[in-house]
TORRO-380014 format. One record per residue: residue in one letter; x, y, z of N, C-alpha, C, O in turn. Coordinates in steps of 0.02 Angstrom, whole numbers, plus 50000, padded with zeros to 5 digits. Layout:
# TORRO-380014
aXYZXYZXYZXYZ ...
//
This chain:
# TORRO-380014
x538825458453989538985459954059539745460654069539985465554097 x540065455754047540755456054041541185465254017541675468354039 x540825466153980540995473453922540925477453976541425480953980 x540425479054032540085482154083540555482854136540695488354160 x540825477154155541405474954219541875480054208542015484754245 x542155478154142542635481254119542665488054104543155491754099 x542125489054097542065495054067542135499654139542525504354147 x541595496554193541755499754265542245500454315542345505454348 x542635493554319542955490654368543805491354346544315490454379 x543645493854265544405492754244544605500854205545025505254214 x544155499954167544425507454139544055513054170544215518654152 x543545512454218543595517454269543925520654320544075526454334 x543995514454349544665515754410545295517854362545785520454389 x545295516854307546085518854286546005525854268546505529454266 x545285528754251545235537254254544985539054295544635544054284 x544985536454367544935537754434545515539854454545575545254483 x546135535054438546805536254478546895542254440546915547154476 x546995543954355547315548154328546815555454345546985560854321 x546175554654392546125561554409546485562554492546815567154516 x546325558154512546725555754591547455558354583547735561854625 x547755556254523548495558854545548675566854513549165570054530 x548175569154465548295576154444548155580054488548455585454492 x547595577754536547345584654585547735581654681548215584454707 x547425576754708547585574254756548205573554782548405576354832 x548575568854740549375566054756549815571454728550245573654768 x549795574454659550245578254636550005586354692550425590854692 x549565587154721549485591554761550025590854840550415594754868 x549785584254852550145582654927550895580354901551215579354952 x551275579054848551955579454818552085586854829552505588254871 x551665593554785552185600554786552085604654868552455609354883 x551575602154911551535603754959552005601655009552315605755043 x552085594555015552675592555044553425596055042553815597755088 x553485596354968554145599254944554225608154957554745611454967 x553565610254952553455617654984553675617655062554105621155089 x553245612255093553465611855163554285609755190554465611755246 x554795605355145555395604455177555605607955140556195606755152 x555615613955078556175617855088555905625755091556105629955051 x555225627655163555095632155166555635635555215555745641555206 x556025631655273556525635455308557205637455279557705639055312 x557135636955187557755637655148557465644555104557785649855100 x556865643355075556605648055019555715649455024555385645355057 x555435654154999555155653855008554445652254962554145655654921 x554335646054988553785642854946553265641854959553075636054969 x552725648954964552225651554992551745647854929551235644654943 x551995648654859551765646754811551635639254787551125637054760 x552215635754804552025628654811551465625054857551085620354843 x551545628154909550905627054943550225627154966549815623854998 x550345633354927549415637554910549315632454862548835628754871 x549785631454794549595627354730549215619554764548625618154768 x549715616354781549685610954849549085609654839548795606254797 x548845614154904548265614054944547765614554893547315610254894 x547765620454834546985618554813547135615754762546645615954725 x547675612354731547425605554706546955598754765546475595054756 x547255599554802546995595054872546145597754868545705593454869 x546045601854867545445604654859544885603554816544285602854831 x545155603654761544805602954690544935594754670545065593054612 x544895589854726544965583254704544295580554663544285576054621 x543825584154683543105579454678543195581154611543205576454572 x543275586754588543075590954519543385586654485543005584054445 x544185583654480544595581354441544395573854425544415570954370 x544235572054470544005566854485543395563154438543435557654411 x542795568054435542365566654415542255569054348541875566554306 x542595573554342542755574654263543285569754231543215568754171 x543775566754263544105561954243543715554854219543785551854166 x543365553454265542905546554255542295547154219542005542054200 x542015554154205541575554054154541865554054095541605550454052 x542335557254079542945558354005543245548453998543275545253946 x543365546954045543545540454029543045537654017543225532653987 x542385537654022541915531853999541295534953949540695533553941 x541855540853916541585543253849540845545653865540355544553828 x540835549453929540175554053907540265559253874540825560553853 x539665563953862539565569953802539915575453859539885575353920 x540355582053796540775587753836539825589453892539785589153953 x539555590253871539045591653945538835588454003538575590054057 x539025583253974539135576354054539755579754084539685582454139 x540145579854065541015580254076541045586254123541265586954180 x540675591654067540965598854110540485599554170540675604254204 x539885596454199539325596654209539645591154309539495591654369 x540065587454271540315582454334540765586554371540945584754427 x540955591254349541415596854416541145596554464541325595254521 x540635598054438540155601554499539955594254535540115592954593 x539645590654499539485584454531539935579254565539785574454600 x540655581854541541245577854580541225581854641541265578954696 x541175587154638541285589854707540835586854755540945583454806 x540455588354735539675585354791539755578454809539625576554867 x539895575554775540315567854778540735564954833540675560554875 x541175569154816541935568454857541715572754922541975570154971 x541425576954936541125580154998540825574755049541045572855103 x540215572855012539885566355059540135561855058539915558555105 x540725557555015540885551054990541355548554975541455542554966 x541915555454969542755555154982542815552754888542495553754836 x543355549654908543445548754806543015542454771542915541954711 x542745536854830542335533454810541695534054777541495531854723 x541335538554838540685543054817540565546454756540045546054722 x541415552054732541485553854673541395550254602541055551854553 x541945542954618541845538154574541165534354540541115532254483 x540655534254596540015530854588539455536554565538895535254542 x539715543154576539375548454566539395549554477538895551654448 x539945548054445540225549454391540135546254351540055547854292 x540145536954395540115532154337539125534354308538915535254251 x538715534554381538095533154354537695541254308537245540854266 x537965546854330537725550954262538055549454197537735551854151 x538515546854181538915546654126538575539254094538635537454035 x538245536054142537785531054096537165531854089536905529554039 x536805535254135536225535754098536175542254093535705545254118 x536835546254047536525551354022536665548953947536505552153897 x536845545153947536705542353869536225539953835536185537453779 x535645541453900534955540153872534625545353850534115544953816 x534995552953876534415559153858535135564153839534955570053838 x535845563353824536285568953816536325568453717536395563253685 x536255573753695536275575353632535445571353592535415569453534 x535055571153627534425567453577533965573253571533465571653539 x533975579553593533305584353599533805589253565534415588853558 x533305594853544533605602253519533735606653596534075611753606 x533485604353623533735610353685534285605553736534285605753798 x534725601553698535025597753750535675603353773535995600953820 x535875608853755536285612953810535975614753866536295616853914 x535405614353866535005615653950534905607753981535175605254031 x534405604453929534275597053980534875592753995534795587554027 x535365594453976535865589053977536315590854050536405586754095 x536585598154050536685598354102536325600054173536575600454229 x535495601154147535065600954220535205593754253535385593354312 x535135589554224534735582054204535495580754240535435579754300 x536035580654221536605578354238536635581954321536595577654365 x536705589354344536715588054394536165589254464536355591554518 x535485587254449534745583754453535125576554499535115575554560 x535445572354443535465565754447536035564054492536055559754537 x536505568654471537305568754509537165570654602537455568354651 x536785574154601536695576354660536205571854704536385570454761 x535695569954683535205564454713535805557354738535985556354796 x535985553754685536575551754686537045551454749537055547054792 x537395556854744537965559254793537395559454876537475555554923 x537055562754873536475562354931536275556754965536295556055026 x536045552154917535745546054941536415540754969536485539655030 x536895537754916537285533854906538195538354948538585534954981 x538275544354936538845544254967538895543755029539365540255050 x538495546755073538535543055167538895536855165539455534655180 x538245534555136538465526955151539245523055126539605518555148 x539255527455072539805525155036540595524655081541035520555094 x540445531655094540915534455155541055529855207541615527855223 x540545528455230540715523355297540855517855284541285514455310 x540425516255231540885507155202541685506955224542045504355267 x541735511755163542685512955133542985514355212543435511055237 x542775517855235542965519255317543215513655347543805511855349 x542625510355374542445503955406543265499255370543795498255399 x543095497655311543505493655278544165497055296544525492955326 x544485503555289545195505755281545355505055376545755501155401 x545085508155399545085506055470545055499055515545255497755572 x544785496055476544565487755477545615484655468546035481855504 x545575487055405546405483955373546885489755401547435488555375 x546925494055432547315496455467547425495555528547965497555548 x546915491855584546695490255665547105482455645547635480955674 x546825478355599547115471955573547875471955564548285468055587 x547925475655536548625475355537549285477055598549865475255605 x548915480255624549295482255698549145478755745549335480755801 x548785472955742548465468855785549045459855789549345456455831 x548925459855724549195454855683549675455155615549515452755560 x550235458355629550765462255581550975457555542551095459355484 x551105449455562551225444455536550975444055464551305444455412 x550155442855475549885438655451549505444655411549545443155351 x549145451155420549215454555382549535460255326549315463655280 x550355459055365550715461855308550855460055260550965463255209 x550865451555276550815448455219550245447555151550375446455092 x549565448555187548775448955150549045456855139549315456155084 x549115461955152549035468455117549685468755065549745471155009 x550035466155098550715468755052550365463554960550195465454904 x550405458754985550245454254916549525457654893549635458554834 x548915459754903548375459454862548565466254830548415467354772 x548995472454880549035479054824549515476054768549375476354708 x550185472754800550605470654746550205466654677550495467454623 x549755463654675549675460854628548875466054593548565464954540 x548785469754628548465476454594548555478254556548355477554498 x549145482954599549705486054547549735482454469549475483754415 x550055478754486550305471554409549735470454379549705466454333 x549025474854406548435470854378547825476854332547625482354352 x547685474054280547335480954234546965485254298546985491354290 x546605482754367546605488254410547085493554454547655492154475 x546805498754462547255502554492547265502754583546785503754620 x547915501754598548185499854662548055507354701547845507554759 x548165511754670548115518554688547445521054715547305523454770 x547145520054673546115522654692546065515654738545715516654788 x546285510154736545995506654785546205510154854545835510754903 x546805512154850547045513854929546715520054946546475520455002 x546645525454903546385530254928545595530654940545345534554979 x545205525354893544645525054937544335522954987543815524455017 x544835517954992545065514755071545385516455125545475512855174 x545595523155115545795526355154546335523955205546435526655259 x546595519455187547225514555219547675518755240547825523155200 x548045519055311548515521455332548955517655406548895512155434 x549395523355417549845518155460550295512555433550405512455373 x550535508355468550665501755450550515498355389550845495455347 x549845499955399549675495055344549835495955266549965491455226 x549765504955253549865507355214550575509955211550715514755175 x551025507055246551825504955245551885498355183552195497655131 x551325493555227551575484755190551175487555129551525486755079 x550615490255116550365490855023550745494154984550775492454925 x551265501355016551765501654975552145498154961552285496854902 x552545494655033552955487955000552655484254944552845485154886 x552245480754958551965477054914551975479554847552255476054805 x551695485754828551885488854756552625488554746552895486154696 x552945491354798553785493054754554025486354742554475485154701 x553785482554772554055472154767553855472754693554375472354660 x553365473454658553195472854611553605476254556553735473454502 x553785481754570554005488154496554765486954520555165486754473 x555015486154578555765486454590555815477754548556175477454497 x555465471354569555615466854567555625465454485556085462754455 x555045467954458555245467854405555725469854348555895466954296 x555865475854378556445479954345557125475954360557575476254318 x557195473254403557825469154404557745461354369558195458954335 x557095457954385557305454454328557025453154271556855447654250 x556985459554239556835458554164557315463454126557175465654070 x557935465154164558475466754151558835464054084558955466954032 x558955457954103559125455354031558815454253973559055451253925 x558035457953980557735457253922557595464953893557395466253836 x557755470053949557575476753910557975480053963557705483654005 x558695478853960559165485154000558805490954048558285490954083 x559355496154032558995498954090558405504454057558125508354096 x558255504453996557865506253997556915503354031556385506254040 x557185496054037556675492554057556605492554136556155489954168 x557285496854163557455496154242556835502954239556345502654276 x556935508254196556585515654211555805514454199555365516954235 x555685510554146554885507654137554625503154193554025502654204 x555095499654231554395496454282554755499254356554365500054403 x555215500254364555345505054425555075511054445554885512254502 x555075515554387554715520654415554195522154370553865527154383 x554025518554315553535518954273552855513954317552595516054369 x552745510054297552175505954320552345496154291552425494354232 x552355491854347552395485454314551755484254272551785478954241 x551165487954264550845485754233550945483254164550755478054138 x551355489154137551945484854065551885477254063551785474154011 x551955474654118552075465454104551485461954100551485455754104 x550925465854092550285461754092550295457154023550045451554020 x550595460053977550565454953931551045449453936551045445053893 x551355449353973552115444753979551845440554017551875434554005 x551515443254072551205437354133550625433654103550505427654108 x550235438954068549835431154026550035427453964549615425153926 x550715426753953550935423653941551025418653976550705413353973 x551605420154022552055416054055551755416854143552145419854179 x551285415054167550965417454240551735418454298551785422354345 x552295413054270552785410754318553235416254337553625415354383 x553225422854298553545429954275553325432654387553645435154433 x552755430554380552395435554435552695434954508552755439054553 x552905427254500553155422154558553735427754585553445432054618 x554205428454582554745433354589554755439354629555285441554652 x554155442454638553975449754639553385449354721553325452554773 x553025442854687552505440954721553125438454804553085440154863 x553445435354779554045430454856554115438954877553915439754935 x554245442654859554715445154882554385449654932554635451654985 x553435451854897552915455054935552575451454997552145454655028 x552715445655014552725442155031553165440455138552995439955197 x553775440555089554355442555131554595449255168554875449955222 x554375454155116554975461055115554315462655188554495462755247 x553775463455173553245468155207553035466055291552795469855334 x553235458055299552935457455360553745457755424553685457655485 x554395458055387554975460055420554745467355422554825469155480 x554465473055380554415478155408554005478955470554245481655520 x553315476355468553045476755502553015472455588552695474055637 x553475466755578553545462855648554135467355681554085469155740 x554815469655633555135470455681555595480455647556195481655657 x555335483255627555565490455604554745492955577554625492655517 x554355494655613553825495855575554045502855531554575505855537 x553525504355488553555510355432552945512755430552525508255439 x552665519455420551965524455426552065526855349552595528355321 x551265526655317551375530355265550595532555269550245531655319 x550365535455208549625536355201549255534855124549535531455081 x548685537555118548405531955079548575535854996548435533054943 x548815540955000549125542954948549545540054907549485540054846 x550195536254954550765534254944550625526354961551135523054968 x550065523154967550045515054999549895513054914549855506954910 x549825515754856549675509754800549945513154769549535514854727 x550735517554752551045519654723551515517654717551795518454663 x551825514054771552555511454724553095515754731553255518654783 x553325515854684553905519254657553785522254629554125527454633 x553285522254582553105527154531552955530854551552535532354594 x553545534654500553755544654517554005543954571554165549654586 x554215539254628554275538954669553995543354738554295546354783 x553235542154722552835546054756552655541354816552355543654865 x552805535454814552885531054882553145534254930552855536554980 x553765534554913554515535954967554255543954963553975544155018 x554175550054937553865556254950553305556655002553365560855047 x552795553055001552385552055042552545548355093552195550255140 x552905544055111553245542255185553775545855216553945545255275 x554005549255177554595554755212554025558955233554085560155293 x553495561755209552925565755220552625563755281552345568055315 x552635557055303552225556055328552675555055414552465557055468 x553375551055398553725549455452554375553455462554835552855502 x554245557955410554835564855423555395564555406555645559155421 x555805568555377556555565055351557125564955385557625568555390 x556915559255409557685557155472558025552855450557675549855410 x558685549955453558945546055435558955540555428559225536855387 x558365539355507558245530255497557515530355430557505526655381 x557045534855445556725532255371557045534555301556695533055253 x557555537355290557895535355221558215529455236558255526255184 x558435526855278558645519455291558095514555275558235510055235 x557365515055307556865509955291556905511055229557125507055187 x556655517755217556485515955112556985511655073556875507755027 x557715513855107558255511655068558275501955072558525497755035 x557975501655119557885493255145557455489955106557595485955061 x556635492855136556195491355116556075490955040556095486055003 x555945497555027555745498354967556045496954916555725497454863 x556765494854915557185493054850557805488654868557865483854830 x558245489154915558635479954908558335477354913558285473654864 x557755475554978557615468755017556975467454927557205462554897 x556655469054908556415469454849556725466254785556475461354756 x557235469154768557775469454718558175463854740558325460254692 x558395461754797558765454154808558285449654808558445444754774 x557605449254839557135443454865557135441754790557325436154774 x556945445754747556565446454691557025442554642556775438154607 x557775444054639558265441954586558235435654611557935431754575 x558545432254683558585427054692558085421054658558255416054627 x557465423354676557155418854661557045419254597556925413854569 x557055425154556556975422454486557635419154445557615416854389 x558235419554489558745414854460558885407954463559295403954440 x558145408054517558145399354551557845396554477558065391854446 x557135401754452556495399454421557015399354335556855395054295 x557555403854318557705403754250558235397054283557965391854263 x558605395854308559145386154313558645383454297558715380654243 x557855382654331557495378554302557215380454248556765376354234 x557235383954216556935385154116556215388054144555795390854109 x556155386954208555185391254228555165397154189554675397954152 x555755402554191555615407154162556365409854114556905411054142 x556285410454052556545411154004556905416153976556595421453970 x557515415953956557435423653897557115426353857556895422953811 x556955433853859556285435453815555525435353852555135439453829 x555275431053905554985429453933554795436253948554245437753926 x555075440253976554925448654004554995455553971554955461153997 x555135453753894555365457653831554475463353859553925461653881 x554715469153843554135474453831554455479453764555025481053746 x553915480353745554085484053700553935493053726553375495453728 x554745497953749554725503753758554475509153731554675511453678 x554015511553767553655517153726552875515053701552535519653679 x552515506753703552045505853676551565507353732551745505953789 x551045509653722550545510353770550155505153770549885502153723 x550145504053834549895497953911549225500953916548825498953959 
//
């Protein structure tokens, strides 16, 4: 059962995000950038591209999460079609549940017959589509309910939930799940999806500053704009590594939200820094004026980058956390 969890909950969602950010996010990144420098040049082309990546999410999607959980090339090529149908009724959730369940039980009938170039992909999207039919409605309105639920919550009570959103994406992020597919199937926006970005960049900024002295700046470019997930092995080591990052998600997110609020969307709420598709998607979202390059400049990286050092200079006077303690090795794959 354990093998199963994991197999669903962990290395699915992680070829959930990596179809999420090839078609979805990297779509609403060249569209954006089509859109602020269309009154300079003309980037008719960035934005057509844009848009039907935005388009073709389900497809990427569901071919992504069948390829990650090692179904046959006729599951795979067969889930285009069935991601679409997916993501139509069910948004990227629907896709996800659409993908995980032909890609498992087509391992009961894909490659066992001589005519499996026909049964494999009838059978696949037969199943994909019943599937998407029955289960994505519903799916839809859950994730709804829920992203709307933590977005009404948060504007209600900025306190007390910037603090609950900012910390559970932050420790996402840092966590073999992906912070990214959670937000977008949650459809989180507004406010709230201001404090889940905070909460991520607390994490990749905080770490990058203090594990400075254990991997320069090349270790500043690996969890700043790379992913803190890098430190998963460091934190189960040493759990006390997390403390640092965690104060700071903590702190940084509910000053945005009591007294400078920040708008983002659910693109940019479990991204972070990385690629710095956070701060792209809130200029996207709250327009590029001076005071939000001021928030990002606040939010998203001093108030982060100081909360974060301080306290881990409190935790190394006391020996809590060590030299070496945050050593990664550059270039190894996480």
């Amino acid at each position: 059962m354990k093998l199963y969890l994991k197999r669903w909950f962990i290395d699915g969602m992680s070829y959930l995000a990596l179809g999420l950010f090839s078609s979805l996010i990297i779509g609403l990144i060249i569209e954006t950038i089509g859109t602020q420098l269309k009154p300079y040049f003309d980037t008719s082309l960035l934005i057509t591209i844009g848009q039907m990546a935005k388009t073709y999410t389900g497809a990427a999607v569901g071919v992504s999460v069948a390829y990650g959980l090692g179904a046959s090339p006729l599951i795979i090529f067969s889930s285009v079609i069935t991601g679409m149908y997916g993501y139509e009724l069910g948004g990227a959730a629907g896709t996800y549940v659409v993908a995980l369940v032909t890609a498992e039980i087509g391992r009961l009938y894909s490659g066992r017959t001589k005519i499996d170039i026909l049964l494999t992909p009838l059978l696949t999207l037969l199943i994909g589509a019943v599937i998407a039919k029955l289960i994505g409605p519903f799916i839809a309105r859950l994730m709804t309910a829920l992203g709307d639920f933590i977005t009404f919550s948060t504007d209600q009570q900025p306190l007390l939930m910037g603090i609950l959103v900012s910390l559970v994406f932050g420790m996402t992020l840092s966590s073999p799940i992906s912070s990214a597919a959670l937000a977008l199937m949650l459809g989180i926006e507004g406010t709230a999806a201001a404090a889940a970005t905070i909460g991520c960049c607390c994490h990749m900024i905080g770490f990058a500053v203090t594990s400075y002295g254990d991997n320069g700046v090349q270790g500043i470019i690996a969890n700043g704009i790379g992913t803190s997930k890098i430190q998963i092995p460091n934190y189960l080591r040493n759990p006390f590594i997390l403390v640092p990052p965690v104060i700071a998600s903590i702190i940084t997110a509910p000053i945005m939200t009591l007294f400078w609020p920040m708008q983002n969307v659910a693109a940019g709420a479990g991204m972070g820094t990385s690629g710095f598709v956070g701060q792209i998607m809130t200029i996207r979202t709250m327009g590029a004026s001076v005071e939000t390059w001021l928030q990002i400049l606040i939010f998203h990286f001093i108030l982060p980058a100081v909360i974060s050092y301080i306290v881990y200079r409190l935790m190394k006077n006391a020996h809590i956390i060590k030299p070496g303690d945050q050593q990664i090795m550059i270039g190894e794959k996480t």
